[in-house]
RODO-2510 file (C-alpha; in nm, 4 decimals, decimal comma):
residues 330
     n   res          X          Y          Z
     1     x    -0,9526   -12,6079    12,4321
     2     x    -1,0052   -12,9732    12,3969
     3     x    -0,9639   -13,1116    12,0955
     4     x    -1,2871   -13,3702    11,9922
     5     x    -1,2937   -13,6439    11,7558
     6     x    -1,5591   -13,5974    11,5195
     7     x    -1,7332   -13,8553    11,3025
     8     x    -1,9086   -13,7104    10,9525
     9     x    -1,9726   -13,7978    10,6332
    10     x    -1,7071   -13,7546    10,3785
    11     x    -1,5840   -13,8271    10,0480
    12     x    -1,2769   -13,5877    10,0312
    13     x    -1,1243   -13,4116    10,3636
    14     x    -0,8678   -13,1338    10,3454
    15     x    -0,6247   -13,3223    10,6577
    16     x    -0,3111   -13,2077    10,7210
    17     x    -0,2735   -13,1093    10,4039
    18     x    -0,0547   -12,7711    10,1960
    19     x    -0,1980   -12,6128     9,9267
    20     x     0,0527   -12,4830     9,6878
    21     x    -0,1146   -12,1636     9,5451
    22     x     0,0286   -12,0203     9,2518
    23     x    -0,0128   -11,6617     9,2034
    24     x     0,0980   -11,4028     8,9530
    25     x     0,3424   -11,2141     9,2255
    26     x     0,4549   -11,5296     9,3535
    27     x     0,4017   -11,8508     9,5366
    28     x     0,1731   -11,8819     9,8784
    29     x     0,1882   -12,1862    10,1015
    30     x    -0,1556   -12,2148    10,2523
    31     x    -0,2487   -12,4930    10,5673
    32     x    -0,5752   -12,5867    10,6617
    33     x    -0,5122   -12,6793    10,9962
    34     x    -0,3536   -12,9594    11,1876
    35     x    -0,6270   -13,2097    11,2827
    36     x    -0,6564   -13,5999    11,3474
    37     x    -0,8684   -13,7624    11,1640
    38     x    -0,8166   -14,0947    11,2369
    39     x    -1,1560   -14,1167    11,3792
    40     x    -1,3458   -14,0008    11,0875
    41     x    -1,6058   -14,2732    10,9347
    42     x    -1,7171   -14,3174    10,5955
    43     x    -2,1122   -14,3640    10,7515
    44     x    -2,3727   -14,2071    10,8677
    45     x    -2,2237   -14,1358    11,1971
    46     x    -2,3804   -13,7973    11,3996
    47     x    -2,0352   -13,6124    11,4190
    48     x    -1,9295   -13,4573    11,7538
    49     x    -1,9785   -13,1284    11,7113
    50     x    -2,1139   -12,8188    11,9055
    51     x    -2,4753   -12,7368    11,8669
    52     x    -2,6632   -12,8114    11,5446
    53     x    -2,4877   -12,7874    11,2041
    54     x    -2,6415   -12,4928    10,9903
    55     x    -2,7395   -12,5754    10,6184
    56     x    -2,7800   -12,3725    10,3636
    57     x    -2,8078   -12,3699     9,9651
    58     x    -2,5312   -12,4381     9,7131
    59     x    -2,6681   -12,2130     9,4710
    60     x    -2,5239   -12,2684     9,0574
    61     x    -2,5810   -12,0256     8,7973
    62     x    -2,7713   -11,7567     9,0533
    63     x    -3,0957   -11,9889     9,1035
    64     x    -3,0113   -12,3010     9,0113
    65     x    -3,0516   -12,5591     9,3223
    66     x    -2,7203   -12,7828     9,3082
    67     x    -2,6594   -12,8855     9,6713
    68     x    -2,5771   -12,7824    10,0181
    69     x    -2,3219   -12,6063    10,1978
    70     x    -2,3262   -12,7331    10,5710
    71     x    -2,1269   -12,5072    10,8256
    72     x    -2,0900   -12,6584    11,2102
    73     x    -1,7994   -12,6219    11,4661
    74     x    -1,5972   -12,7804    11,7254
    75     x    -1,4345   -12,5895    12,0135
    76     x    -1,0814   -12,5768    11,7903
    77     x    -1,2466   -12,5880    11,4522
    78     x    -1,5253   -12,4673    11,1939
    79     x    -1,6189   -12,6959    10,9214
    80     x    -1,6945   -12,6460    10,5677
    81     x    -1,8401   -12,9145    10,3893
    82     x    -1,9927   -12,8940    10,0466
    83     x    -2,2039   -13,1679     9,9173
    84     x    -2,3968   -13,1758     9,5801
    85     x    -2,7394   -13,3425     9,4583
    86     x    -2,8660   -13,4846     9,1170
    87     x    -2,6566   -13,5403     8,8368
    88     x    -2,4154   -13,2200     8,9942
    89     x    -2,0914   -13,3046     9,0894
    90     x    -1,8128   -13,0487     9,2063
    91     x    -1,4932   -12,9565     9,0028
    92     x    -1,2944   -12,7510     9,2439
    93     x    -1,3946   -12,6133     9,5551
    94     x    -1,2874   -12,2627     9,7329
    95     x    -1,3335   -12,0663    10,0532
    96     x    -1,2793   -11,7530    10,2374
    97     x    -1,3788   -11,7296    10,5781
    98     x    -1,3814   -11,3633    10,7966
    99     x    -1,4659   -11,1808    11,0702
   100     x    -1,6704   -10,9107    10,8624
   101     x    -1,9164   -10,9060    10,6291
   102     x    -1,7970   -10,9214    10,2752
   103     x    -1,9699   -10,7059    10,0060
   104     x    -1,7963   -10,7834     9,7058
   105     x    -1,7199   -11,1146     9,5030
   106     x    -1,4005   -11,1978     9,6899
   107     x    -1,1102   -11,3175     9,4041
   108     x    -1,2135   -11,7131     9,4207
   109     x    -0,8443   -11,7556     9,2938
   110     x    -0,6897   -11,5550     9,5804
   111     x    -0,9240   -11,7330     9,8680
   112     x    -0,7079   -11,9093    10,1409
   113     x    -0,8678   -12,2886    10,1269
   114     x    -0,8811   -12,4251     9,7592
   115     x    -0,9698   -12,7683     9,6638
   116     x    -0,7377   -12,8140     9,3534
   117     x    -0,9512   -13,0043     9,0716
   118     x    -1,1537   -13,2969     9,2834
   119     x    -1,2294   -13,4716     8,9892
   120     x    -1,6003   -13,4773     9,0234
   121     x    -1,6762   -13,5205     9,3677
   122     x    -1,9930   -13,4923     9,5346
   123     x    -1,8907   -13,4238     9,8494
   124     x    -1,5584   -13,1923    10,0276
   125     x    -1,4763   -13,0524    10,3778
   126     x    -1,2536   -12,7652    10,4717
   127     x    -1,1320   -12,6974    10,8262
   128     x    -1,0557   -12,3943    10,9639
   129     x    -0,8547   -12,3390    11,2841
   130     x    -1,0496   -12,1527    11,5105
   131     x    -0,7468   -11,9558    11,6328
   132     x    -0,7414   -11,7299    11,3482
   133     x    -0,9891   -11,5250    11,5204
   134     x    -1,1513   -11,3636    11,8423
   135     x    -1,4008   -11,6515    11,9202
   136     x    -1,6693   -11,5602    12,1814
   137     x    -1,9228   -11,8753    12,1244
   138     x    -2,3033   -11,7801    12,0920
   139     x    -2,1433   -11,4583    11,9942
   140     x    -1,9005   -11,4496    11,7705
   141     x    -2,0401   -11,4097    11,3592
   142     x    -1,8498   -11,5668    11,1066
   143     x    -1,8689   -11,4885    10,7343
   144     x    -1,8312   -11,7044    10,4255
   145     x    -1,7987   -11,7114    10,0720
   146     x    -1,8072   -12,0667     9,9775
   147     x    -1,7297   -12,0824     9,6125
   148     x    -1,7665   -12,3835     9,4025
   149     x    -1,6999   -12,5110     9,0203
   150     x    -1,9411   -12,7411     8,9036
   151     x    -2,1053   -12,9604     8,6334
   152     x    -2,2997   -13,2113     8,5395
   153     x    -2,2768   -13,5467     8,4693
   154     x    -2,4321   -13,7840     8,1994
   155     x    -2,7140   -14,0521     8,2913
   156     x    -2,4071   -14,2894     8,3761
   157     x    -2,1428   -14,0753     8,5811
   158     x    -1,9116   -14,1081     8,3418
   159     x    -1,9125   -13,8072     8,0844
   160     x    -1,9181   -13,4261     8,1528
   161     x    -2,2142   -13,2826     7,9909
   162     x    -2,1219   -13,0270     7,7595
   163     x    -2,1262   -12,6562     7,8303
   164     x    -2,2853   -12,7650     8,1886
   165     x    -2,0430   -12,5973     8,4008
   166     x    -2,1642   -12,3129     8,6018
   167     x    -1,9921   -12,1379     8,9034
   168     x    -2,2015   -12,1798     9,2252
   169     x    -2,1954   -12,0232     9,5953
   170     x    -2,3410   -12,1249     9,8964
   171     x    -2,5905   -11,8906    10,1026
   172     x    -2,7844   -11,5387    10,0133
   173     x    -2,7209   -11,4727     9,6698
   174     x    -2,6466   -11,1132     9,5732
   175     x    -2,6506   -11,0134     9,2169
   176     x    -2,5220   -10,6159     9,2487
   177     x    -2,5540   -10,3916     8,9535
   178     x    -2,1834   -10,3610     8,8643
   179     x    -1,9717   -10,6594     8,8945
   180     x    -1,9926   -11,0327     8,9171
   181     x    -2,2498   -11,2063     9,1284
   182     x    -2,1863   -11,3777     9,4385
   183     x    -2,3353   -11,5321     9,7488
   184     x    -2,2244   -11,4805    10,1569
   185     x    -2,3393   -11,6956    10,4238
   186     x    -2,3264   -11,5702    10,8184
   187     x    -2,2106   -11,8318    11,0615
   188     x    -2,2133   -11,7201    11,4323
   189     x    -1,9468   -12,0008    11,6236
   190     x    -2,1768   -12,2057    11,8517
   191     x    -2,1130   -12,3094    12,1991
   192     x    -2,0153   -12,6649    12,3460
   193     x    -2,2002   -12,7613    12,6211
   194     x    -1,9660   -12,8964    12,8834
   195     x    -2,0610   -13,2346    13,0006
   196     x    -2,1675   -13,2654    13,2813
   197     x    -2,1484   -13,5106    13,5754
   198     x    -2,4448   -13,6621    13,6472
   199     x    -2,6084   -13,5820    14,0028
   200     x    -2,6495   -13,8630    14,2612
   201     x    -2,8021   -13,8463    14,6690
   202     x    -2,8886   -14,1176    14,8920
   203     x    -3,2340   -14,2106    14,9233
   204     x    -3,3882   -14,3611    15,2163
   205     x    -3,5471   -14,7032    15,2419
   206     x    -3,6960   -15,0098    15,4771
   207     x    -3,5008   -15,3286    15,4415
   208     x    -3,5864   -15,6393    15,5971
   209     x    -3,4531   -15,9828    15,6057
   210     x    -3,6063   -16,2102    15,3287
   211     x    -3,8110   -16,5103    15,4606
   212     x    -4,2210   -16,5199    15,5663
   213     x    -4,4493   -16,1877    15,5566
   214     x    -4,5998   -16,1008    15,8731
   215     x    -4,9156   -16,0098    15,6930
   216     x    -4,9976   -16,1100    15,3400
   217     x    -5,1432   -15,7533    15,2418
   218     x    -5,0368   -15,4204    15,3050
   219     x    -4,6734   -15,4182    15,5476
   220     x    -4,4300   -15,6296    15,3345
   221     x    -4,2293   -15,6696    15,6736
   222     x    -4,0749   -16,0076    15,6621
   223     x    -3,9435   -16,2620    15,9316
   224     x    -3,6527   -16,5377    15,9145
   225     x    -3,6255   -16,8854    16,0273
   226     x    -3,3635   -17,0142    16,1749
   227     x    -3,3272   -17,3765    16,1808
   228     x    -3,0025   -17,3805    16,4580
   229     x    -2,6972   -17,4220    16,1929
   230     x    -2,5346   -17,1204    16,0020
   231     x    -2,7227   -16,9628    15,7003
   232     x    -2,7728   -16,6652    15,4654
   233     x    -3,0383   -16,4422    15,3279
   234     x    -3,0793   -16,1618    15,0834
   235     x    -3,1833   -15,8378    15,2715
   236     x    -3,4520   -15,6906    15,0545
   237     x    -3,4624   -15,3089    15,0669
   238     x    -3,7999   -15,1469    14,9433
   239     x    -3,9838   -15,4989    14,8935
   240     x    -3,7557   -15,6056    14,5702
   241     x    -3,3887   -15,4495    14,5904
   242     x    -3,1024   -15,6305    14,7037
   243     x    -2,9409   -15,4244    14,9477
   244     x    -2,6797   -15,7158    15,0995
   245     x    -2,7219   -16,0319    15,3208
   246     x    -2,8312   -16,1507    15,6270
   247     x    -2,5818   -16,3934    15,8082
   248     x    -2,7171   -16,5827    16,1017
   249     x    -2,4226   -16,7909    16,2494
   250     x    -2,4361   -17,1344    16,4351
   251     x    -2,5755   -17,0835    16,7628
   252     x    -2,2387   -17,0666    17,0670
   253     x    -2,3517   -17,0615    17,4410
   254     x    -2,6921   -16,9915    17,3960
   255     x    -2,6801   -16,7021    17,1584
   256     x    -2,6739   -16,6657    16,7881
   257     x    -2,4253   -16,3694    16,5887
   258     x    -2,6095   -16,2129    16,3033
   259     x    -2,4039   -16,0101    16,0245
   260     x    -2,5725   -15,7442    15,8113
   261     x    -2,3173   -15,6398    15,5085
   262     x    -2,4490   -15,4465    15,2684
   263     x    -2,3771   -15,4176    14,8782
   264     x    -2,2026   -15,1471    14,6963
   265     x    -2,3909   -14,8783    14,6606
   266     x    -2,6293   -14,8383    14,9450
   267     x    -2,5251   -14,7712    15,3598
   268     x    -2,6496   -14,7690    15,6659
   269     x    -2,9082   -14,4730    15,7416
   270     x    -2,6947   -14,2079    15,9733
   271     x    -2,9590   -14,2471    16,2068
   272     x    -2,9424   -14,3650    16,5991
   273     x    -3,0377   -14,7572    16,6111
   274     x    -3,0672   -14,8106    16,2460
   275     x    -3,0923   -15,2146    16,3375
   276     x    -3,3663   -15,3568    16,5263
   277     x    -3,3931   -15,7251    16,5604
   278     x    -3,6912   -15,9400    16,7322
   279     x    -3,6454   -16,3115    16,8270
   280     x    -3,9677   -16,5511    16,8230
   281     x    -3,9977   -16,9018    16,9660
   282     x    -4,2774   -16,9437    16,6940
   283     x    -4,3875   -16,7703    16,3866
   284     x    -4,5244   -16,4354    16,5020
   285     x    -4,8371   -16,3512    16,4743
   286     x    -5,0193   -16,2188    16,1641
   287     x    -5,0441   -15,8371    16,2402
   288     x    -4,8075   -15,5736    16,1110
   289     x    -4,4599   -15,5944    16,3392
   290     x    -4,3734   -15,2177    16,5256
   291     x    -3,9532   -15,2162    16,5194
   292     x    -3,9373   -14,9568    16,7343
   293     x    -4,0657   -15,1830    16,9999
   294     x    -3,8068   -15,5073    16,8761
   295     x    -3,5759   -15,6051    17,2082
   296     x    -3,2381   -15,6194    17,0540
   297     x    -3,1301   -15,2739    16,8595
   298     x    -2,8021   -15,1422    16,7341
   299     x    -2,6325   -14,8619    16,5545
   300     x    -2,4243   -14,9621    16,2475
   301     x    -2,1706   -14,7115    16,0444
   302     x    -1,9685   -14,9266    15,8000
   303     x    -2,0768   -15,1596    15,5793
   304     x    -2,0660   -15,4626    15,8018
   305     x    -2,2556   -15,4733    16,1583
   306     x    -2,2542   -15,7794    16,3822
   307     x    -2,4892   -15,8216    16,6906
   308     x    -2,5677   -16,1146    16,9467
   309     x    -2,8996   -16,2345    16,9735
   310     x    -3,0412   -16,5417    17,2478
   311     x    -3,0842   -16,8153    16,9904
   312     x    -3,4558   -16,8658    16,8483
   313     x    -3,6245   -17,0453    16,6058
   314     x    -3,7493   -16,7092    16,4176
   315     x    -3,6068   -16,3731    16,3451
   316     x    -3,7357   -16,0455    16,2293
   317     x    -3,4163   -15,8496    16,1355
   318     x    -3,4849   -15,4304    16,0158
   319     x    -3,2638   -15,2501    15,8684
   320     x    -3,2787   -14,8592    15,7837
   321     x    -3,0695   -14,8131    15,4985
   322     x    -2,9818   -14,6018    15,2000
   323     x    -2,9123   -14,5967    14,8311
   324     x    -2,7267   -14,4025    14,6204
   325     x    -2,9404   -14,2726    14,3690
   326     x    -2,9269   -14,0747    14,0300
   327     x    -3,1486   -13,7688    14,0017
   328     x    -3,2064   -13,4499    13,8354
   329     x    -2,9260   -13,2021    13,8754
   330     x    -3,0842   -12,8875    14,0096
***
């Protein structure tokens, strides 16, 4: 899989970090995953992530609304991240994540991501690897018991309020009729769309040589004049895109060379005589021009195309060309 950067809100993150657990049979060294968070922003950033993250109730005391637990996931990892409201703050935070439905109060001292005391926080992330289990995205249901220690605070942050502390878990609560309360959330593993490439085709237009409109309404057909030394125009394609330019050279036994190159992006139409050129002595008249009747025609392929014309003093130059265009994939 590939690995994403993600940018979320944080106050603590579990990175690369051991937890030492100490147990009555012995001592258990406990990772939460390798992971670089170097890219990780202390803002409001919308984290990379697949799908939407799924939030649901840090519940203290049974009933007691205290906060959120908000569970999303990347292709490599799932994310814990516990955040309280109000004048709650979290203690120590702990986590057990599997593959089946738990229906008991799992040991919150035995669960394999712990916290350690956080000294009040109001907000902590766990990741999990991923690779821990059979992932099928879309498929695939993770369960949790997200535990949590917390209390409250005094008007000014600074003193535990006493006998506040209650123990808290996110999701559906379930209060059986032997044994401790607890709550379970249900987390299927989403899917990451794969990005895709966005879809391009060429699109056909009319392109003409800037300079004097045949007609002032309707055909936006243009004509050139040529005043007998070198020059350059823009060749308009579709009235008001540049396509390239229009070279007319100085004028060499009688005849004039005219270059078309076009600009990145667009071509010459794979059509037969995609050029059509028609010389005037003076300004043609005002009626809408036919280039399939124009006297000098060519067929151009690359981006460049060079014809000789008999020198005039006007020049309708028509060019079929095409664009390359986004559109919507199919």
């Amino acid at each position: 899989m590939n690995k994403r950067r993600l940018n979320y809100t944080l106050s603590l993150v579990v990175v690369l970090s051991f937890l030492l657990v100490l147990g009555l049979s012995g001592c258990t060294t406990l990772t939460s995953g390798e992971r670089d968070f170097s890219g990780f922003k202390g803002d409001d950033s919308t984290p990379q992530i697949c799908g939407i993250p799924k939030v649901f109730t840090l519940w203290a005391g049974k009933n007691t609304d205290v906060g959120t637990v908000t569970v999303s996931n990347d292709e490599d990892y799932l994310y814990v991240t516990y955040n309280t409201t109000g004048d709650w703050y979290l203690k120590e935070v702990k986590l057990y994540v599997r593959d089946s439905e738990p229906t008991e109060r799992l040991n919150p001292g035995k669960a394999p991501y712990k916290s350690g005391n956080i000294f009040y926080a109001r907000s902590y992330t766990f990741v999990v690897p991923l690779t821990g289990f059979e992932v099928t995205c879309d498929v695939t249901e993770l369960w949790l018991q997200a535990h949590a220690d917390v209390v409250r605070l005094d008007e000014g942050g600074n003193e535990e309020v006493p006998d506040s502390g209650e123990t808290a878990y996110g999701g559906d609560i379930t209060k059986p009729k032997k044994g401790s309360w607890y709550g379970n959330i249900s987390y299927t593993v989403q899917c990451c769309e794969e990005e895709q490439e966005p879809c391009y085709e060429w699109k056909g237009e009319t392109a003409w040589a800037d300079g004097t409109r045949y007609v002032k309404k309707g055909n936006w057909a243009t004509y050139t004049k040529y005043e007998g030394f070198e020059k350059s125009v823009t060749l308009y394609a579709g009235q008001d895109m540049e396509a390239g330019t229009v070279y007319f050279s100085s004028p060499e036994d009688g005849d004039v060379t005219i270059t078309i190159t076009l600009n990145e992006g667009w071509r010459f139409a794979p059509v037969k005589e995609n050029v059509k050129i028609q010389d005037y002595e003076i300004a043609p008249p005002a009626e809408n021009p036919s280039p399939g009747q124009f006297d000098h025609k060519g067929t151009a392929s690359e981006q460049s195309f060079s014809i000789e014309v008999p020198k005039n003093n006007y020049y309708g130059v028509h060019v079929d060309v095409e664009h390359w265009v986004k559109v919507e994939c199919p």
